[in-house]
N, C-alpha and C positions, 0 to 999 in steps of 0.2 A: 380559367376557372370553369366551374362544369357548371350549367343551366342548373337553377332551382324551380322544380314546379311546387305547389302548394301540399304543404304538409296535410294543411286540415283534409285536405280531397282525399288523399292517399298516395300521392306522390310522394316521390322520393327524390332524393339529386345524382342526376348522370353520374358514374361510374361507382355505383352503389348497387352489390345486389338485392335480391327478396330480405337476406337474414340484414338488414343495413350497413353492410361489411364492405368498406370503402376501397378501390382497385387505386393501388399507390400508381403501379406500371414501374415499377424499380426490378431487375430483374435479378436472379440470385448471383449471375454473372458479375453485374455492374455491378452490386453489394460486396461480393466479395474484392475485386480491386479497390473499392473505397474502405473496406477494413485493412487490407492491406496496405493501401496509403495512411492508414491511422495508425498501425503500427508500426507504420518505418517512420512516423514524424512523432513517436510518443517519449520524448527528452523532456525533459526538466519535473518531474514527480507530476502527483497528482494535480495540484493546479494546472499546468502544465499544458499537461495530457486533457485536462479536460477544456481547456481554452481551445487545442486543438480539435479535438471531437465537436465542439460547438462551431468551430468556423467552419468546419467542411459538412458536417449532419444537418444542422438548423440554416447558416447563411450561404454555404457555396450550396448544396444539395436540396435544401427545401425539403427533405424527406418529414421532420418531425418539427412541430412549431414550439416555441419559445416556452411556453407555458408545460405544453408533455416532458420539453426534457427537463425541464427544473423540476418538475415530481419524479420524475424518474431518480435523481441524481438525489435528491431529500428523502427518499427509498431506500437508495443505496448506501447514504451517508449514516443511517441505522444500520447498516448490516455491517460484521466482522468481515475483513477484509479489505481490500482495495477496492475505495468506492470505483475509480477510472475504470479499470476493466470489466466491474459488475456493469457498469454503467454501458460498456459497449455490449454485454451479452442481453442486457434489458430491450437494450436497440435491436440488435442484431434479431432477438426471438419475436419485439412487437412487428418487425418490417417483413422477416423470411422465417417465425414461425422456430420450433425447436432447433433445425438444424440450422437457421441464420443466426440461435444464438451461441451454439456451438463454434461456428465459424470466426465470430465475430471476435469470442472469449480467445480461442486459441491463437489466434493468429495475434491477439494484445501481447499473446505471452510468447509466441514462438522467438521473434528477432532477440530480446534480452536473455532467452533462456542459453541462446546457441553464442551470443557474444559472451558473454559469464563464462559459459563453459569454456571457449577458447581461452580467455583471460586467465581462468583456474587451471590449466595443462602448464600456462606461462610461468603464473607466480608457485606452480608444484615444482616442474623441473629446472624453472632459472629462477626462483626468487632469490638464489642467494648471489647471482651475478650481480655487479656493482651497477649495472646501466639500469636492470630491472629494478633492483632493490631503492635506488634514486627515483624512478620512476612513481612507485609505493608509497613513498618518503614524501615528495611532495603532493601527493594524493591525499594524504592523509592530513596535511595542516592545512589544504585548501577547506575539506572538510569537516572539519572544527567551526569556518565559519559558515557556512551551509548550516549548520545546525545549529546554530547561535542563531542564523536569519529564520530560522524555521520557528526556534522559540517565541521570535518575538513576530514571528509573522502570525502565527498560530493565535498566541497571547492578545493580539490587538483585536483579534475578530471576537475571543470566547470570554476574556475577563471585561464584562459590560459591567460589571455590577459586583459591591464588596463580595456579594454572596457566592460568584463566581470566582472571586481572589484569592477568597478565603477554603475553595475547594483545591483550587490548584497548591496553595502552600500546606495545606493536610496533607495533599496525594505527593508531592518533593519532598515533606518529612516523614511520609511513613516508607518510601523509597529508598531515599537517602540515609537517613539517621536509623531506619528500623529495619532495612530489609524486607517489606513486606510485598510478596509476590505481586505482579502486576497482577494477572487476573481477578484477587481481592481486590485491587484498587478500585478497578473498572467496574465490578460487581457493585461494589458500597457504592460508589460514585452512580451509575445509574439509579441505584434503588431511590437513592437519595432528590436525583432529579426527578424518577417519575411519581414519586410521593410529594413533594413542593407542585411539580405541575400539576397533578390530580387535585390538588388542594387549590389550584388556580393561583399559586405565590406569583406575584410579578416577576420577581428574580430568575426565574426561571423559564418566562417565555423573550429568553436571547434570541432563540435559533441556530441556526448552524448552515454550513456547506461554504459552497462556492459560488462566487458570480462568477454567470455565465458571459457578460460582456456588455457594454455598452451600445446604443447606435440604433436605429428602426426595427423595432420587434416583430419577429414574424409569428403571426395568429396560428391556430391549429385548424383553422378552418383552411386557411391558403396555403397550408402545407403538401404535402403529397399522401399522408397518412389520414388529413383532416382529423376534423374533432373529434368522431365516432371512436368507440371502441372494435376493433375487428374480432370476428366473432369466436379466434384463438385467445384472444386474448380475455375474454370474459373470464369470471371465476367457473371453475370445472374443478369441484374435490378431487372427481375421482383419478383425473389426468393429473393431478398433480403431486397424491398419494403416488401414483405409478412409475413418474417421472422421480420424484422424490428416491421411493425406493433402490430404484435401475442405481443414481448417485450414490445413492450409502453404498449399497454392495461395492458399487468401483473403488470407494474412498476406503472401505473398512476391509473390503477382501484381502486384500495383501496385507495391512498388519497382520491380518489373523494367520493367513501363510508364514508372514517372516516369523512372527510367535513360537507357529507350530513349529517350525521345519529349524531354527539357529536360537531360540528359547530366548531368555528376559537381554539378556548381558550380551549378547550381539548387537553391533554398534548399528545395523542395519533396523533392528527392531526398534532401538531405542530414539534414531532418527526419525523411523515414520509415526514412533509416538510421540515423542516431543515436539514433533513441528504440524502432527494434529490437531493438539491441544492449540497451540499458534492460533490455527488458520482459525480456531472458536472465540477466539478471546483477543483477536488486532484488531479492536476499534480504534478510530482515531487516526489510522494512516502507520505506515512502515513507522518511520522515525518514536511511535509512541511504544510501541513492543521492543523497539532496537536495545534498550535498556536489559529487558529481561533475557533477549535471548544472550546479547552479549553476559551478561553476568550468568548463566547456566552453561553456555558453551564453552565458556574460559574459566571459571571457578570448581563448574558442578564434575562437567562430562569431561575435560581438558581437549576440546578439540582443536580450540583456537587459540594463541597466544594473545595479550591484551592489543597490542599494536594489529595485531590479522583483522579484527573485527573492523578498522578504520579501512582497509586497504583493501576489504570484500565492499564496505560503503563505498569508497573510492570507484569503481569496477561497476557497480546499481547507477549509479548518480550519471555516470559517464556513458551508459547506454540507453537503447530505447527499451524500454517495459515499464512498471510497476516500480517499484524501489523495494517494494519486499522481497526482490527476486534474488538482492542480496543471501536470503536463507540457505540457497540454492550455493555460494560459496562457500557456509559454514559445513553443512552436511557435505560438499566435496570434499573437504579439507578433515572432516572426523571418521570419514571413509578411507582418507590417502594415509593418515596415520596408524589408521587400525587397520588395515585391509583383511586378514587371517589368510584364509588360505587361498582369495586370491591377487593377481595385479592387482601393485596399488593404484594404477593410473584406469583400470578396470572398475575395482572397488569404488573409487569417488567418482568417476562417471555414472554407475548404478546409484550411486548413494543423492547427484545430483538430481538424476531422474526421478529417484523415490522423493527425495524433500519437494521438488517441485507437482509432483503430481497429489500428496497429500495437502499443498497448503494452495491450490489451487480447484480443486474438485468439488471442495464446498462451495469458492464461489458461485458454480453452477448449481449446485443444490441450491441455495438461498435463493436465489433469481426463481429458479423454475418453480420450487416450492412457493416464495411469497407474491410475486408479480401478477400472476391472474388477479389478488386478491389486495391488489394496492390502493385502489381509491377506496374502498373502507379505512386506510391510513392519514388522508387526507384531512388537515386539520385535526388530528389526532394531541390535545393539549399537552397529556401526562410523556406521550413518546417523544414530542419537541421538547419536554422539559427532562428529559433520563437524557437526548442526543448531547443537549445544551450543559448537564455536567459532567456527560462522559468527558467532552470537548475542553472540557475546563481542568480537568484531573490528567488530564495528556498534558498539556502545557508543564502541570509540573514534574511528570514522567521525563518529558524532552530536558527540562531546564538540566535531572540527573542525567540526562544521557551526555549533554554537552560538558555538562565539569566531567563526567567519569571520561569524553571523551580526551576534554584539556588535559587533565592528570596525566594522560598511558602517551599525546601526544607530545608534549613540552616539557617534560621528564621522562628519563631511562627509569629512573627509580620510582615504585610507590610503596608507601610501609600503611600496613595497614594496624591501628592503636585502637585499645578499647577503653571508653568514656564511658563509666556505669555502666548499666547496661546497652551501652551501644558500639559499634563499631562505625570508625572512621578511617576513609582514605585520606592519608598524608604523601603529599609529594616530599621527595626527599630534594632539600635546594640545591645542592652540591651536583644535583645530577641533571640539571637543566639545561636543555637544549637548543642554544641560541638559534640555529639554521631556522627548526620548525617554528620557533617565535616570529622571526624574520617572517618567514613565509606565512602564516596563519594571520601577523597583521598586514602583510600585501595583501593578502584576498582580505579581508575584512574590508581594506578601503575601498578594495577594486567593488565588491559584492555595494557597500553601502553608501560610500562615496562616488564613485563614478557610475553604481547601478548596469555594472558589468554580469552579462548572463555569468548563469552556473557552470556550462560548459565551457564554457571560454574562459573562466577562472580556474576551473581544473586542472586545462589541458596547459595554459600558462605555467601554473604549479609544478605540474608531473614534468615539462621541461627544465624548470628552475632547480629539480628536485636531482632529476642525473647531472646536472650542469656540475651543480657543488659534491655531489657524490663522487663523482669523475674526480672532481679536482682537489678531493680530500681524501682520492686512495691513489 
């Protein structure tokens, strides 16, 4: 630890300049191999990923103390998108400044982005072989219960209180029985929460995120970053106007190209406007939007057939990144179908890199824009109370993702009937598919009974899945 001389004198503590901008001594070198290593170890979603980030940032590395990352990560857990990777460009910019949070962001996303793609060349040009197609197959009933665990993994931390129950069963029936678009949900749903907080409702100071972990907390003082704010890090409008800026032009330029140059009805244009919109409106973590895009990509655009949307989740789940990076299989797959005038294995490769580069590009605006200006958020009532119902209004977003996902997986058939004014999915019984039953309650035990990771339930599956595939052609 560095020598403290006496404040009141005018001293300051060893390895602290004149502005009190504390020398971590991490060097851009060593940071980038440690984001590196965070990105070859980012499995199992955002919990995950962020258990990982905290064993190697706050306990192996010492760079940032107990206390900074959990503000950090209760920052990020307001903003649309994945908190995990925001959460390493927030590190990445306090430690090495703009470009360590550039470094830090990409490289979250580069290893999922390049395994997706391999996977989508696979399931374009062999999905319809029997070995693959097995493979798919039992990806897709592992999956079902992944997002049964997700429900109620979700569920136990945000429905603390009726008032939270009773958000989540409004946000499942205006989903489910009413169709009402997700980003409506999330809208009301916040409003709703920062209006109860503001008013100081008990109900509504739940909270929200992730622990970080258990075991000896390490202080911000005995960190490498210490307690002090460095002095990029302070608020600075104008750096942040500017930075801000430079991001939109990146995120917005090319809509406005694809617009101009191939007009509204080009699949190209309508990818990097619909998965825009996405990157504004995915509060709550991948699994809470999976609902929406799947019902637009398979209903609205027809990119995806109802079963594809499980076996792009299959593909997320099973590599390292984010889980939204799934998007990135949808827009391949409404590229390989539509291509126009060029390859189609051309087409959903450009179409992979435009979804990903639109539902990712904001994450770095957000950070760069709001982060100078985060401990003005600090103990923020009304913002804890909008996180605390968006959080609650997912739960019942997820609960339709999982039946919409049981229906498309444990039935060939679904008819869809209208009740007054409402539309229902009906499984048709006749068209039930015993294998995936089979498999969806193996992983269910293995997931909840035996407390079998994610991956290793999967990869169990996708073998189980060509086993009987093989053995039923």
């Amino acid at each position: 630890m560095a020598e403290m001389t006496d404040a009141a004198s005018g001293g300051k503590m060893a390895g602290e300049d004149a502005n009190g901008a504390h020398h971590h001594g991490v060097s851009f070198g060593d940071a980038f191999r440690v984001w590196l290593r965070v990105a070859a170890l980012s499995f199992g979603g955002p919990a995950g990923q962020i258990a990982v980030m905290h064993r190697i940032i706050v306990d192996e590395k010492r760079w940032i103390g107990e206390h900074r990352f959990l503000h950090a990560l209760n920052y990020c857990m307001l903003l649309p998108g994945p908190e995990a990777q925001q959460l390493a460009v927030y590190i990445g910019w306090l430690m090495h400044r703009t470009a360590g949070g550039l470094v830090a962001g990409l490289l979250f996303v580069l290893p999922g982005f390049l395994s997706i793609l391999c996977l989508s060349y696979i399931y374009a040009a062999y999905g319809n072989v029997a070995i693959v197609a097995g493979l798919f197959f039992g990806l897709k009933a592992a999956v079902l219960a992944v997002v049964v665990q997700a429900v109620i993994r979700i569920g136990s931390r945000a429905l603390r209180n009726n008032v939270m129950v009773a958000i989540a069963a409004v946000a499942f029936i205006a989903i489910f029985f009413l169709h009402m678009p997700f980003p409506l949900i999330v809208l009301a749903a916040g409003i709703a929460g920062f209006v109860g907080g503001r008013f100081g409702l008990a109900a509504f100071r739940t909270g929200g995120g992730h622990k970080a972990g258990s075991g000896p907390v390490l202080s911000d003082a005995e960190s490498a970053l210490g307690e002090g704010i460095p002095v990029h890090a302070r608020p600075n409008l104008a750096w942040s106007l500017r930075m801000s800026a430079a991001l939109l032009a990146l995120w917005l330029a090319p809509l406005a190209v694809l617009y101009a140059t191939f007009g509204a009805d080009s699949v190209f244009t309508q990818i990097g406007l619909f998965f825009s919109k996405m990157a504004v409106v995915t509060f709550g973590g991948a699994y809470a939007v999976l609902a929406y895009v799947a019902q637009e990509a398979v209903q609205h655009f027809g990119w995806l057939k109802p079963g594809e949307m499980l076996d792009g989740l299959g593909m997320a789940e099973t590599t390292p990144g984010p889980l939204i990076m799934v998007v990135q299989f949808v827009g391949f797959m409404g590229a390989y179908r539509d291509p126009g005038a060029l390859n189609p294995m051309l087409a959903a490769t450009l179409a992979a890199m435009l979804t990903t580069w639109v539902t990712f590009v904001p994450c770095f605006l957000w950070i760069f824009l709001g982060a100078p200006f985060i401990e003005k958020l600090r103990g923020n009532i009304a913002l804890a109370g909008a996180m605390s119902a968006i959080t609650a209004a997912v739960v019942g977003v997820i609960l339709n993702l999982a039946i919409w996902f049981a229906l498309h997986t444990l039935f060939a058939e679904v008819a869809t009937v209208g009740l007054g004014g409402l539309r229902l999915d009906i499984p048709v019984l006749q068209s039930a598919v015993p294998a995936a039953m089979a498999l969806s309650a193996a992983a269910a035990v293995a997931i909840f009974r035996f407390k079998a990771s994610v991956i290793a339930t999967l990869l169990a599956c996708a073998v189980a899945g060509m086993i009987w595939t093989l053995a039923v052609n």
